[in-house]
C-alpha positions as CSV (number, residue, x, y, z in Angstrom):
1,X,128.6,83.1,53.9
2,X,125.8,82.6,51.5
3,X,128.0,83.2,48.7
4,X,130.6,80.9,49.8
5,X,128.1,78.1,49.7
6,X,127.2,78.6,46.1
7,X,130.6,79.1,44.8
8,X,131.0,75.7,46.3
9,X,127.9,74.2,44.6
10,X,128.9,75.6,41.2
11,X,132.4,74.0,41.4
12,X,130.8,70.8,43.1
13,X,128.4,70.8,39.5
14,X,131.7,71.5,37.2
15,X,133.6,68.1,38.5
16,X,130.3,66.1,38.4
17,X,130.2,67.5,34.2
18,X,133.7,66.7,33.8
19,X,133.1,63.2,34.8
20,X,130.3,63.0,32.5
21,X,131.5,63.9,29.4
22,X,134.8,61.3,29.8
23,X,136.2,61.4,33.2
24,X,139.9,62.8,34.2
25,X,142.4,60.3,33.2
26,X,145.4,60.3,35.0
27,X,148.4,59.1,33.0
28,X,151.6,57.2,35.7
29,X,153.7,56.8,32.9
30,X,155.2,54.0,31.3
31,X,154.2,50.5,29.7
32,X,154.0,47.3,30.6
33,X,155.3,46.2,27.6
34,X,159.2,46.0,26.7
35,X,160.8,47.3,23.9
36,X,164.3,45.6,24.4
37,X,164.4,42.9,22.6
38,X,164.7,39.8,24.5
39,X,168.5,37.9,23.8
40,X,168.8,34.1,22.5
41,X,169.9,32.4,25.2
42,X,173.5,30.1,25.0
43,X,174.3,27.0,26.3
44,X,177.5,25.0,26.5
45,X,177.9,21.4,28.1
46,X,180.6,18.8,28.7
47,X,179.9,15.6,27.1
48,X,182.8,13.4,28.2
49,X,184.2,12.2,30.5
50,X,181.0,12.3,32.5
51,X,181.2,14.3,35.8
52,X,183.1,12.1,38.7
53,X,184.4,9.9,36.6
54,X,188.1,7.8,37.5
55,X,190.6,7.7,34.8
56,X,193.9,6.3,34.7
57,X,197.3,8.2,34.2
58,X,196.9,8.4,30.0
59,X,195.3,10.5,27.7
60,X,191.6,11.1,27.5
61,X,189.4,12.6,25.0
62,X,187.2,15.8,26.0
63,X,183.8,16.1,24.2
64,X,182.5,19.5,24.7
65,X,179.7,21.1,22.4
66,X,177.7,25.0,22.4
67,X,174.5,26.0,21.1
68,X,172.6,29.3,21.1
69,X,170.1,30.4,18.2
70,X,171.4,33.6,17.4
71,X,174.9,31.7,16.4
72,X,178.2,30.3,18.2
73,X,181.1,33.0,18.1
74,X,183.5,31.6,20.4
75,X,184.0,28.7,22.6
76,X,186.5,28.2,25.5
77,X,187.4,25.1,27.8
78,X,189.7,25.2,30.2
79,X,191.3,22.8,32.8
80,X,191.9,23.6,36.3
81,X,191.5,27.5,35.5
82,X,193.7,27.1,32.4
83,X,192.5,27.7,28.8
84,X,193.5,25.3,26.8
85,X,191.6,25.5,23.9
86,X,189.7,28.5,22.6
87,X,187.0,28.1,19.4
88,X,186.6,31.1,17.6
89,X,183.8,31.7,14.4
90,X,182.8,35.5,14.7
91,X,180.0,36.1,12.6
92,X,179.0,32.7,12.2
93,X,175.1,31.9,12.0
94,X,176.4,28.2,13.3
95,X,174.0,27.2,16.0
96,X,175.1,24.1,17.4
97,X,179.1,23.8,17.8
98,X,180.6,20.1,18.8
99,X,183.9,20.1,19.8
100,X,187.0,17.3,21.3
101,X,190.4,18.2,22.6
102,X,192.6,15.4,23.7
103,X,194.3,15.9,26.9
104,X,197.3,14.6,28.6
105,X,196.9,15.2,32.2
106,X,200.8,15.2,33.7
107,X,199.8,14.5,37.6
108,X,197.2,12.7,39.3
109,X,194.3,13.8,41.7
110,X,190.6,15.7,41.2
111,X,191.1,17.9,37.9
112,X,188.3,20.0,36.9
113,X,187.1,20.6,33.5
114,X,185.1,24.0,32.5
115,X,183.7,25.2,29.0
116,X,181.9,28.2,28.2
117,X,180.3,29.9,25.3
118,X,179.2,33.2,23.6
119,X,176.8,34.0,21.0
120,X,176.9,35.7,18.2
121,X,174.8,38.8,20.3
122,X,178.0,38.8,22.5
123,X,176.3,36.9,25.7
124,X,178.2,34.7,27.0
125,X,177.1,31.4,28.3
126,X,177.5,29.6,32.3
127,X,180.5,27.5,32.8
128,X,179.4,23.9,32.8
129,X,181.9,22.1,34.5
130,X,183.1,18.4,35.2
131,X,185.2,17.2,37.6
132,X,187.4,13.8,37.0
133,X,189.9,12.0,39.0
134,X,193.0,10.8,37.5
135,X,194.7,7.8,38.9
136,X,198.3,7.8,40.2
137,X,200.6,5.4,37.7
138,X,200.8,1.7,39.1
139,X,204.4,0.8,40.6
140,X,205.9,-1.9,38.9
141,X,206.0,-5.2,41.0
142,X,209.5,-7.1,41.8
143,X,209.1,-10.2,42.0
144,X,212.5,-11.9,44.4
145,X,212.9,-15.4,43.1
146,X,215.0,-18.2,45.6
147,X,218.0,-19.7,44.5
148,X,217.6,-23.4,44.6
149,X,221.3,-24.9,45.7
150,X,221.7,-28.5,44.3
151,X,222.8,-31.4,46.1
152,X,225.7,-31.9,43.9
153,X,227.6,-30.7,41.4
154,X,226.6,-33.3,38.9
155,X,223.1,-32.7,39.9
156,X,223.2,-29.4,39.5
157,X,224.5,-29.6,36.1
158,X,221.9,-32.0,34.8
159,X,218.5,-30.1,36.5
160,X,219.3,-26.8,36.5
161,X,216.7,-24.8,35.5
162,X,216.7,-22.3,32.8
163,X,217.2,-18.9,34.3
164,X,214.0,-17.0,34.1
165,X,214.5,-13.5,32.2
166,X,212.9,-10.9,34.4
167,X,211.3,-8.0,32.2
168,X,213.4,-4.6,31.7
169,X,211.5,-1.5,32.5
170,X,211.5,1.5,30.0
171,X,213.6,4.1,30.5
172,X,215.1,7.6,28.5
173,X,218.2,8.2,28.1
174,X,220.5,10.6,25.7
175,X,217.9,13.3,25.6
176,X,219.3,16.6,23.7
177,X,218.4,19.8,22.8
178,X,219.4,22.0,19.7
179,X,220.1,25.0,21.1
180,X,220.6,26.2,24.4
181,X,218.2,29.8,23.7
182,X,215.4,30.8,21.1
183,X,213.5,33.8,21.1
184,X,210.1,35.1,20.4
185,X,208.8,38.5,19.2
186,X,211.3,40.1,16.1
187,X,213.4,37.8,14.3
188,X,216.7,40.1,14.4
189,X,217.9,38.3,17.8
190,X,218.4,34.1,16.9
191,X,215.9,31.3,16.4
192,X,212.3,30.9,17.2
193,X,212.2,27.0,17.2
194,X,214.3,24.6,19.3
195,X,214.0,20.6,18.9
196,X,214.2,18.1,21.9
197,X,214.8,14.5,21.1
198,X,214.7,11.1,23.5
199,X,216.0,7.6,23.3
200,X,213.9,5.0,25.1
201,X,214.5,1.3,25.7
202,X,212.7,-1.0,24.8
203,X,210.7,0.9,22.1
204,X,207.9,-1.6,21.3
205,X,206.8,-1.4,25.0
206,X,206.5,2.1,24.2
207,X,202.6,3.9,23.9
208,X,203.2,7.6,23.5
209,X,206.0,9.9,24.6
210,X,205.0,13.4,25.7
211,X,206.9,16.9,26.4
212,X,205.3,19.4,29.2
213,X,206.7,22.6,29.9
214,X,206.1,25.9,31.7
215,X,208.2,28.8,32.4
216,X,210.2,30.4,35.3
217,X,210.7,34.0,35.2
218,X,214.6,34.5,35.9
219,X,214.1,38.5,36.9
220,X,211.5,36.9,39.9
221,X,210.5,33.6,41.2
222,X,207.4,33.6,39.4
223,X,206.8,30.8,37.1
224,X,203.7,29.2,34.8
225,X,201.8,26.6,35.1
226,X,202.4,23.1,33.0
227,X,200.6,23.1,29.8
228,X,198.8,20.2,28.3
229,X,201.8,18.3,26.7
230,X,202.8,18.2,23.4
231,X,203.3,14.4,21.7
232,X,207.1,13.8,20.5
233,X,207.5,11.9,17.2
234,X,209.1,8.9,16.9
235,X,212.0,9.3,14.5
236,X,213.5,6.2,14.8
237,X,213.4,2.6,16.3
238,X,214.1,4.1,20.0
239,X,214.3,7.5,18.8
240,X,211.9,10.6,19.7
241,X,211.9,14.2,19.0
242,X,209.8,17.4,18.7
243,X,210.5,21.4,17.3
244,X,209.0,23.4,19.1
245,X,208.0,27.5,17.6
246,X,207.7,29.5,20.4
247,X,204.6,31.0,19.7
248,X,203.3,27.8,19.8
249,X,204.1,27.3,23.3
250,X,201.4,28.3,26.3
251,X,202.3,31.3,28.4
252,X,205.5,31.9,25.7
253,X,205.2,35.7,26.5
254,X,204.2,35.5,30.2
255,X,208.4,36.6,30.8
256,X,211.0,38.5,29.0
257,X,213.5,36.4,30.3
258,X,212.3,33.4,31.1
259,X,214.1,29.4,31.9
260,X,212.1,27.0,30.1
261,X,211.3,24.0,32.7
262,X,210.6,20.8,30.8
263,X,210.1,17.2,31.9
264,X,209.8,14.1,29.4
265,X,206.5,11.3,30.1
266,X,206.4,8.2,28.3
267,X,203.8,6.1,28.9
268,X,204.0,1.8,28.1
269,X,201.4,0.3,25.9
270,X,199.0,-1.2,28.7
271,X,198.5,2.4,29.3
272,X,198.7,1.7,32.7
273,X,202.3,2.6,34.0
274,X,204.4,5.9,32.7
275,X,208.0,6.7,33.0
276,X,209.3,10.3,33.6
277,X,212.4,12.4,33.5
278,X,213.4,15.0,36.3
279,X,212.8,18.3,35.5
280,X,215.0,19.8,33.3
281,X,216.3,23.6,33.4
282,X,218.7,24.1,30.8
283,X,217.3,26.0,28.2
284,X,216.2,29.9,28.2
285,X,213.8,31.8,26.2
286,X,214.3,35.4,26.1
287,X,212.0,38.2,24.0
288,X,213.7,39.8,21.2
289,X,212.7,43.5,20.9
């Protein structure tokens, strides 16, 4: 018993001379200090049209912009969950990116309007978004004027009025098509472009005329969604027309056999009041292997 107690007293004076020369240090492991280096943060914004905004049925113009200190690579805005335009500098020490992309929206009601970006680090941004409100075109008004009968025939002759001339609406007519099938992918199968072309009356009434399109698959009955128009030339005095490559066209490649759905806009110079075909199914586009 006596010798336990000293063998305890002895180990009792080692811990108390290990404390005193430096203590025990007990390591947990790790530091609170990072070595990942922190990433550049990136921002994107939509500067017009302001969020809630009310347009009318014409085209507006979307200001968008990104900025991020470590560079812009890439920016992307898109329109009701479609891209429709898609900024690319990879490599670029650009820090600050301003942007516009005119858009003609084809129906009215809320439309929402996204852009995102990504730094040169590969990060990308948040979507800033904006939603706007396009306006449903204006009927035109008819006007019924009465017939005034005169009393007599002599009367009538001598204060008749001049008839008034009631103002003629714009309308298309004669629209055509080159072909009736082009083709994307190898060139060993037929054309890659087709032109439409429009007449219109009254031509100096006339603002803008615009194609939309989107694709039906003919092997389902899957189809796209309408892209963002594309502005027809004017040719002539009443005369309108646009080649299309079909490369050029959204979703081109979203169907190896696809119908091509297209419907002419045209839209009077008040900007107030458009004019628009039916929909028109006529014309195919097919992949050529």
């Amino acid at each position: 018993m006596k010798r336990y107690q000293i063998g305890i007293t002895v180990l009792f004076a080692l811990l108390l001379a290990s404390c005193g020369s430096g203590g025990i240090t007990i390591d947990l492991g790790g530091d609170s200090s990072s070595d990942k280096p922190e990433v550049a943060p990136v921002e994107a914004g939509v500067d017009a049209p302001a969020n809630g905004t009310t347009l009318p049925m014409a085209p507006v113009n979307i200001a968008y912009h990104a900025s991020s200190t470590d560079g812009i690579s890439a920016v992307e805005l898109t329109i009701n969950g479609e891209v429709v335009n898609s900024f690319a500098t990879p490599g670029s020490d650009q820090q600050v990116v301003a942007l516009q992309y005119n858009w003609q929206p084809a129906v009215s009601g809320s439309h929402t309007i996204r852009v995102r970006a990504q730094s040169t680090s590969g990060a990308w941004s948040d979507y800033a978004a904006a939603t706007v409100t396009i306006q449903a075109p204006a009927a035109p008004v008819v006007v019924e004027q009465k017939e005034e009968k005169p009393k007599d025939e002599e009367k009538e002759k001598e204060e008749e009025p001049e008839p008034t001339k009631t103002p003629e609406g714009i309308t298309l007519f004669d629209i055509k098509h080159s072909k009736d099938k082009f083709f994307y992918g190898s060139n060993s199968c037929g054309t890659h472009e087709i032109t439409i072309s429009t007449r219109v009356t009254n031509p100096d009434d006339v603002f803008q005329v615009v194609l939309f399109t989107r694709f039906a698959d003919r092997e389902s009955s899957a189809y796209t969604k309408w892209d963002s128009g594309h502005a027809m030339s004017k040719k002539g005095d009443d005369l309108y027309s646009i080649t299309l490559t079909s490369t050029k066209i959204a979703n081109y490649n979203a169907y190896e056999f696809a119908v091509m759905r297209y419907q002419i806009v045209v839209e009077d110079e008040d900007g107030d009041r458009s004019v628009r075909t039916e929909v028109m199914e006529d014309i195919l586009l097919e992949v050529c292997p």
